[in-house]
C-alpha positions in Angstrom: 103.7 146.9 19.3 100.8 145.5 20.1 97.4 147.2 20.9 94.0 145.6 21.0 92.8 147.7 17.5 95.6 145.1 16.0 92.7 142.3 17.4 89.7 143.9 15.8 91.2 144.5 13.1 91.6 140.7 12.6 88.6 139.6 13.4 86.9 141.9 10.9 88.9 140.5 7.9 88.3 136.7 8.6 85.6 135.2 6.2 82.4 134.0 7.9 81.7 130.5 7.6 78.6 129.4 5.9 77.5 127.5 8.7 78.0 130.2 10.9 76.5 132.4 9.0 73.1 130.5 8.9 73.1 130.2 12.7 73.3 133.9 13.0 71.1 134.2 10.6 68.2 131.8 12.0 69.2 132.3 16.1 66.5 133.3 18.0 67.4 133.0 22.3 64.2 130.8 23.2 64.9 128.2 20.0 68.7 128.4 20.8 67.8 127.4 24.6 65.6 124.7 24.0 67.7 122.8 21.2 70.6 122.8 23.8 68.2 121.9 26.8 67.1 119.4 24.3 70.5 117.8 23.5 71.5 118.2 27.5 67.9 115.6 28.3 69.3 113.3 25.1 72.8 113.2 26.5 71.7 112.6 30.1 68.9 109.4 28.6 71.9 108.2 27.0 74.1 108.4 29.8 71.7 106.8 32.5 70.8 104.2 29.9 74.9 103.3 29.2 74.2 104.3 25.6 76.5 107.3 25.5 79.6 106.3 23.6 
């Protein structure tokens, strides 16, 4: 049967990816927010200039 505990359970055991792990590590809201606000101006540049592939 299954129950939700089964779920945790899983999640708990999977290894963390490096990559992952560094993000967590280094994530701070405010820098977080601005690299993405900074990739949304980049795509939108890219976009209005007919650069984005």
């Amino acid at each position: 049967m299954y129950s939700e505990d089964d779920e945790c359970d899983y999640a708990v055991k999977q290894p963390i990816s490096d990559w992952l792990a560094e993000r967590l590590a280094n994530f701070t809201p405010g820098t977080e927010r601005e690299w993405r606000n900074e990739q949304i101006a980049k795509r939108l540049k890219e976009i209005e200039e007919g650069t984005y592939e």
